[in-house]
LUMZANU-768497 format. One line per 2 residues: number of its first residue (from 1); their letters; for each residue x, y, z of C-alpha. Coordinates in steps of 0.1 Angstrom, whole numbers, plus 5000, padded with zeros to 4 digits. Each point is the difference from the previous one (the first is absolute). Example, Ala and Ser with C-alpha at 12.3 -4.5 7.8 and 13.67 -1.06 7.14 Angstrom:
BEGIN
1> AS> 5123,4955,5078 ~ 5014,5034,4993
This chain:
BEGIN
1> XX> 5405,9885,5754 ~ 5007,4979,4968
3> XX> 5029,5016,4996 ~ 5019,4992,5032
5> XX> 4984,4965,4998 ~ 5035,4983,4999
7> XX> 5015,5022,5031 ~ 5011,4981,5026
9> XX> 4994,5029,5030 ~ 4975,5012,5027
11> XX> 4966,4983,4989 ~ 5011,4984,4968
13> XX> 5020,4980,5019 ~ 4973,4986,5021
15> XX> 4977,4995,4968 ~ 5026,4980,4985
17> XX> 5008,4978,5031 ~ 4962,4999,5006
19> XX> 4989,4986,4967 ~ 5029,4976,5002
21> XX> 4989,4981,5029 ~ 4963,4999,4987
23> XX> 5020,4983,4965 ~ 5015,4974,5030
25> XX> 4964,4993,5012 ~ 4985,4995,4966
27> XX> 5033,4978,4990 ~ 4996,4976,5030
29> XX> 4961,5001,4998 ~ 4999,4986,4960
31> XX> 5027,4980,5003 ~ 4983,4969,4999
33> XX> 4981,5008,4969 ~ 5027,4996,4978
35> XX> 5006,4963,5017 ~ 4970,4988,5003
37> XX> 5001,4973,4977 ~ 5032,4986,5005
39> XX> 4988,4999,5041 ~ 4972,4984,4989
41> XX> 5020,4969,4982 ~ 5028,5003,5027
43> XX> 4971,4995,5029 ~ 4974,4982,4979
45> XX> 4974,5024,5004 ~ 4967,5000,4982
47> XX> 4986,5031,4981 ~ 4979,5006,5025
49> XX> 5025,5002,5026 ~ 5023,5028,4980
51> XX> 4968,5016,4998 ~ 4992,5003,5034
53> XX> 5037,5010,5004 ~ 4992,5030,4979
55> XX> 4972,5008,5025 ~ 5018,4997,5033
57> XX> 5026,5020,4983 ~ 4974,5029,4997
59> XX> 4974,4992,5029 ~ 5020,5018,5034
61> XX> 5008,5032,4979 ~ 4967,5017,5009
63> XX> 4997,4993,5039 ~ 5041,5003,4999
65> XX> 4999,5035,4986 ~ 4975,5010,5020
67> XX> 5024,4988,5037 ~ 5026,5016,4978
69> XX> 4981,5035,4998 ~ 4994,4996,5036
71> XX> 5040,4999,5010 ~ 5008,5024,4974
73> XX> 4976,5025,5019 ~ 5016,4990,5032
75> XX> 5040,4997,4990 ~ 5006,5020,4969
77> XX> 5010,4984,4964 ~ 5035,4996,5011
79> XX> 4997,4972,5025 ~ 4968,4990,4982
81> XX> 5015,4991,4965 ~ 5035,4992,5018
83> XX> 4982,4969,5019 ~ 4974,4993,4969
85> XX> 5038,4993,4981 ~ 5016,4984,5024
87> XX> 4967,4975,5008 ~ 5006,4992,4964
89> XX> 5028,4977,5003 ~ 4969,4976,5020
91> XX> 4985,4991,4974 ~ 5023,4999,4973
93> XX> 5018,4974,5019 ~ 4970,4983,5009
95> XX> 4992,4994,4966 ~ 5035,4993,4985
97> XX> 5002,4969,5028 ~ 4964,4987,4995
99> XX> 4995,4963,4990 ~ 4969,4998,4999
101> XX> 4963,5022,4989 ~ 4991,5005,5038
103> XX> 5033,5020,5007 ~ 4992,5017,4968
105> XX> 4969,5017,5014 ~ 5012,5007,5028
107> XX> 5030,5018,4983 ~ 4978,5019,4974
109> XX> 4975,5010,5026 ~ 5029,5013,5017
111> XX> 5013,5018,4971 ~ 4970,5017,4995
113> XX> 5010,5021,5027 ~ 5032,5014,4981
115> XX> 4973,5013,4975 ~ 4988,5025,5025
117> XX> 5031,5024,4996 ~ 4981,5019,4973
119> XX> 4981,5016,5030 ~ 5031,5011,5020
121> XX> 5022,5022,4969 ~ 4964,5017,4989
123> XX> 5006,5016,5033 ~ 5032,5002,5003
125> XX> 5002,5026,4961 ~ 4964,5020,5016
127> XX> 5029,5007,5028 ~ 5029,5013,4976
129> XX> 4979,5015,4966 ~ 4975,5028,5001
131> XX> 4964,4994,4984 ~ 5008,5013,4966
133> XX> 5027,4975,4994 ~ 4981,4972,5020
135> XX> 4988,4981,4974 ~ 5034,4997,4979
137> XX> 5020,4993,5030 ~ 4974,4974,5014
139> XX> 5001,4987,4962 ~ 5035,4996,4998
141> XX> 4999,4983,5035 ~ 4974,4977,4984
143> XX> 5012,4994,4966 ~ 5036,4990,5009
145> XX> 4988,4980,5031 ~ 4976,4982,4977
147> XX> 5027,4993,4978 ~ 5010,4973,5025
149> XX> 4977,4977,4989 ~ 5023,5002,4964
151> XX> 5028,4996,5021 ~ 4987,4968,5013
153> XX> 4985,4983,4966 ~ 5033,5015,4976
155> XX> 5030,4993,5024 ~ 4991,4974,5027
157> XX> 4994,4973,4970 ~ 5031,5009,4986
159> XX> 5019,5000,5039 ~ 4989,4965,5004
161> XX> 5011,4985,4965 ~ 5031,5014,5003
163> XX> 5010,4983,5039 ~ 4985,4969,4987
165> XX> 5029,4989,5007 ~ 4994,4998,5035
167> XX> 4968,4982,5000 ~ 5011,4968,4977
169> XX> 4991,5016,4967 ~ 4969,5008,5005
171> XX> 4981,5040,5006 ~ 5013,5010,5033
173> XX> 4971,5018,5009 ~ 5003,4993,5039
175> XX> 5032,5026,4998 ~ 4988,5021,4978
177> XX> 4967,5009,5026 ~ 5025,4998,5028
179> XX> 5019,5026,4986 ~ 4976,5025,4993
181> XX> 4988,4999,5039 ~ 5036,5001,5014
183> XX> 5003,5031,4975 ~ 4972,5017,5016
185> XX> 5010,4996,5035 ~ 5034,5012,4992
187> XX> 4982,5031,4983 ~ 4977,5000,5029
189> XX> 5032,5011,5027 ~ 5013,5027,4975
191> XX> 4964,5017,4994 ~ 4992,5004,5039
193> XX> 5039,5017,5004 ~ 4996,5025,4970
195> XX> 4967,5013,4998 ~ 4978,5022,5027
197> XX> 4962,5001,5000 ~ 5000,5037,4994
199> XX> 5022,5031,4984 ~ 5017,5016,5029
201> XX> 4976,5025,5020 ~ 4970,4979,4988
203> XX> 4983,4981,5028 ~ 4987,4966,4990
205> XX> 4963,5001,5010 ~ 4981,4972,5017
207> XX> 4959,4998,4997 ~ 4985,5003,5032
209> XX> 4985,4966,4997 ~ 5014,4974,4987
211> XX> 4980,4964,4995 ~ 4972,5007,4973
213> XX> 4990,5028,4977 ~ 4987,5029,5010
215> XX> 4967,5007,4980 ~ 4979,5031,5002
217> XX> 4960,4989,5001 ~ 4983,4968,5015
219> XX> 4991,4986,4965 ~ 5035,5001,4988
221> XX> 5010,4979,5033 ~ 4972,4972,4993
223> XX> 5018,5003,4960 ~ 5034,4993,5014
225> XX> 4987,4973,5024 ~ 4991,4982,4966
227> XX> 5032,5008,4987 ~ 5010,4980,5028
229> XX> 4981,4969,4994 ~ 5012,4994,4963
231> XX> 5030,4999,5011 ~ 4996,4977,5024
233> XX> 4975,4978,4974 ~ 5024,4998,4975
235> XX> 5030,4986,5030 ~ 4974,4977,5008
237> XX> 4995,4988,4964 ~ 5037,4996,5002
239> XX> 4998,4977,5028 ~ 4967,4981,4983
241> XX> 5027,4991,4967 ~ 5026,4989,5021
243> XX> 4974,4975,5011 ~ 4995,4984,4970
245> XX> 5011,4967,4993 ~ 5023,5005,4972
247> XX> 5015,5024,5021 ~ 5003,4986,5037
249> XX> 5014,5027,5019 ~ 4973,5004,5023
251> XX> 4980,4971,5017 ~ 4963,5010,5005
253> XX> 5005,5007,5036 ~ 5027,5025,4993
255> XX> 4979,5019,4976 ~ 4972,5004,5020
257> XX> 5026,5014,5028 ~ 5017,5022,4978
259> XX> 4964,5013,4993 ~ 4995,5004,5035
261> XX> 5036,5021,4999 ~ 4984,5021,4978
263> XX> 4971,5009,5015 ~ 5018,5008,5031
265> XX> 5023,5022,4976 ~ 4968,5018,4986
267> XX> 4987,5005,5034 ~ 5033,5015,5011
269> XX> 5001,5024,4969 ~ 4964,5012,5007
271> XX> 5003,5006,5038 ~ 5034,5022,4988
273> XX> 4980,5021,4975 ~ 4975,5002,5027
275> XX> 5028,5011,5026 ~ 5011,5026,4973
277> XX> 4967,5013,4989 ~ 4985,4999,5032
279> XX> 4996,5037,5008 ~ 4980,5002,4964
281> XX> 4975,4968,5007 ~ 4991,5015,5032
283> XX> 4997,5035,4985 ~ 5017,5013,5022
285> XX> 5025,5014,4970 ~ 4990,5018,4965
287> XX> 5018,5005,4969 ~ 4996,5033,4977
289> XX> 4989,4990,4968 ~ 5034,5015,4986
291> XX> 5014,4975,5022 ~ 4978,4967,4989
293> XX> 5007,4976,4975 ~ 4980,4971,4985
295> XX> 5013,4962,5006 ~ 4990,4993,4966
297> XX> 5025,5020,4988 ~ 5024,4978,5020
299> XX> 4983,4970,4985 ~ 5001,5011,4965
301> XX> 5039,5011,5006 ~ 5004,4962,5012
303> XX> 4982,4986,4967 ~ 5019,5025,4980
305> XX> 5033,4979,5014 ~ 4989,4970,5000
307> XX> 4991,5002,4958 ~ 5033,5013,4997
309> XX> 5029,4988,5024 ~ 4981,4976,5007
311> XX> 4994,4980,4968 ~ 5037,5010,4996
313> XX> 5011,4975,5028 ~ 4976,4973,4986
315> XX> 5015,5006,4966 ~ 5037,4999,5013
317> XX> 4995,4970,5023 ~ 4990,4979,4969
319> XX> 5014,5011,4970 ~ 5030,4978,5001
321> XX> 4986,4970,5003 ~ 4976,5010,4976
323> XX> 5025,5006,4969 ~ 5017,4969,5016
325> XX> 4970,4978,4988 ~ 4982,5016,4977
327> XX> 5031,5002,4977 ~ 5024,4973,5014
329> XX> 5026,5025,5006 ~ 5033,4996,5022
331> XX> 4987,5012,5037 ~ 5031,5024,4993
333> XX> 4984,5016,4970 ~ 4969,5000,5013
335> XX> 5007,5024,5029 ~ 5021,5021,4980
337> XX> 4967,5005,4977 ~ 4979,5004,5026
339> XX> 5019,5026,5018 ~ 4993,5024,4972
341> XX> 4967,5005,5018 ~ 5012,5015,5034
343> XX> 5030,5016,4977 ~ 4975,5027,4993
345> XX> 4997,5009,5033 ~ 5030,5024,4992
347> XX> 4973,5019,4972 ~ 4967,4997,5017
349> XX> 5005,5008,5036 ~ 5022,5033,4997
351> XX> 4975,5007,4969 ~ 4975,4995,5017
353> XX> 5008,5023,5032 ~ 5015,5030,4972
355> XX> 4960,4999,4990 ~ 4989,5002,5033
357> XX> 5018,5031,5013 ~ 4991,5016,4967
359> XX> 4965,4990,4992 ~ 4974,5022,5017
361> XX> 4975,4968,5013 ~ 5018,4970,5014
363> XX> 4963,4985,4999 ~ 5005,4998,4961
365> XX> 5034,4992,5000 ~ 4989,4964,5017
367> XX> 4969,4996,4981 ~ 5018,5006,4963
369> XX> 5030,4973,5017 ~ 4974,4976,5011
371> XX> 4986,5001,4961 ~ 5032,4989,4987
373> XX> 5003,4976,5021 ~ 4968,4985,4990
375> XX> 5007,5004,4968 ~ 5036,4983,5000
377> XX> 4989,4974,5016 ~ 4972,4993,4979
379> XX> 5020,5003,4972 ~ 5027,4972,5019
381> XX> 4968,4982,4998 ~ 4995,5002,4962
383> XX> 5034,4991,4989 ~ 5001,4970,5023
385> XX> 4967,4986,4987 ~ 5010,5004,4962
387> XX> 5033,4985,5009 ~ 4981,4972,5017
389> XX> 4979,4995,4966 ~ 5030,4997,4979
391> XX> 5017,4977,5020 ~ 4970,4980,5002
393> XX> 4993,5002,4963 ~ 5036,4989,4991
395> XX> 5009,4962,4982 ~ 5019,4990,5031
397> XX> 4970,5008,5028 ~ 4976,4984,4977
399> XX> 5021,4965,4996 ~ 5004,4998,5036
């Protein structure tokens, strides 16, 4: 397969055209990161507020990508990731013309959306690659759409110094995050009039049910009904900070009906996973144990991703505006340092999906990742606490 990476034909084409509109989504989804200090003066926000920003820019992506999974089952990746693209230019614009923090949250809650089209190109390579090349395609398809997120720190700084000019002199950040939505959409039109959903003579299947997952014993429903909740709990803390009163985006009333939203939304989601798994909970349908699986495997595949992508996002959303302060740097250099993280995107993910379709136990293969990870991080840790003790420990600290 590596060797007719760079063809342009038959499946490579639609790997290529795939992973380019998940590197859209992942350029409009961080590209407030790299501006989120000089909103922050521009709007006279508090750090509080450009924290919470981060979070609403995060919060809809798990409830979004699970409605996304739901259409995609219904319409096919074509129309799915076509209309994700195209929905982009919403927010995007949103955000470039906001004056003010509460059309910020409003526009980054909306943006989370954009950060759902992961979901709809994982599909849309299982369609064109067979199994033994699965995990380098779907790596490719992840390691160049992730690159987006360098996209947005390295060149949207850079975009908006350079048509200063059009905004008196100073960072014209408003076009720059204009731009990359109006990009998308364009991109949006061209990807649902050149790709199909399958190779020709391959029938796009459907799952008979469509509205929950399909589990295969009674205790792995009651595990998934849990899985439910903390999703909804951790909306619902959401709703609780944007209560606060350094923050002000809620009034106490409005919390407490989002709340009720939200347990309406969690009774909806349990009466579909009852509708789904009915014939099961009434026993009235068996599975054969080679046909079972265990929910906790599903759980620890969703722990697995959040200590991984996860903490990516986290890391992304803030690492600007980290080397911004911590160093006093030019918001232009910091982004362009801070995109070196997501840059290696490019190594890990394809790397990453090579070891997969070659190593024996994909149960290792996480386990051995998720080490690293600790272990990087803790080491991120280490350096920025003997940095911290030099600083401290310097002439200049000490005589302020």
């Amino acid at each position: 397969m590596l060797k007719k990476l760079f063809s342009f034909s038959d499946r490579y084409r639609i790997l290529h055209q795939t992973w380019f509109a998940f590197f859209l989504t992942f350029v409009c989804w961080f590209n407030f990161a790299p501006f989120a200090t000089t909103i922050g003066k521009e709007l006279h926000l508090g750090p509080e507020q450009i924290k919470t920003l981060g979070i609403c820019n995060l919060a809809l992506t798990i409830p979004a990508r699970l409605i996304i999974g739901m259409l995609l089952d219904r319409f096919g990746p074509r129309i799915t990731y076509s209309m994700l693209l195209m929905f982009a230019v919403v927010p995007c614009l949103a955000t470039a013309l906001a004056q003010d923090f509460n059309q910020l949250v409003i526009s980054r809650l909306l943006m989370g959306i954009v950060g759902s089209g992961f979901v709809v190109g994982i599909r849309m390579v299982a369609e064109w690659f067979q199994p033994k090349e699965m995990g380098i395609a779907q790596g490719i398809y992840g390691g160049w759409g992730n690159f987006g997120a360098f996209g947005a720190e390295f060149a949207l700084p850079m975009l908006a110094v350079s048509t200063s000019f059009f905004a008196g002199g100073a960072s014209n950040w408003r076009f720059a995050i204009a731009l990359t939505g109006i990009i998308a959409a364009i991109y949006g039109v061209i990807y649902y009039n050149s790709v199909q959903d399958t190779p020709t003579g391959k029938v796009y299947k459907k799952p008979q049910k469509n509205g929950s997952l399909e589990v295969t014993s009674i205790k792995s429903f009651w595990a998934m009904i849990v899985s439910n909740f903390g999703l909804i709990f951790a909306l619902g803390l959401l709703a609780w900070r944007l209560e606060q009163k350094n923050i002000h985006f809620l009034t106490l009333s409005q919390m407490y009906f989002t709340w009720l939203l939200l347990a309406g939304l969690f009774a909806y989601q349990s009466y579909k996973a009852w509708v789904v798994n009915r014939e099961l909970l009434i026993g009235k349908k068996t599975y054969a144990p080679s046909e079972r699986f265990k929910f906790g495997q599903v759980a620890l595949l969703e722990f697995t991703y959040i200590t991984s992508f996860g903490s990516e996002l986290a890391v992304v959303s803030m690492l600007p505006a980290f080397f911004e302060k911590t160093f006093a740097l030019e918001h232009v250099v910091a982004g362009m340092i801070a995109a070196t993280y997501p840059f290696l995107n490019l190594i890990s993910r394809p790397s990453g999906g090579l070891i997969s379709d070659k190593f024996s136990s994909r149960k290792w293969t996480m386990t051995m990742i998720s080490a690293g990870i600790g272990v990087a991080y803790l080491m991120s840790l280490l350096w920025c606490w003997l940095w911290f003790r030099s600083f401290t420990s310097s002439p200049t600290w000490q005589s302020n």
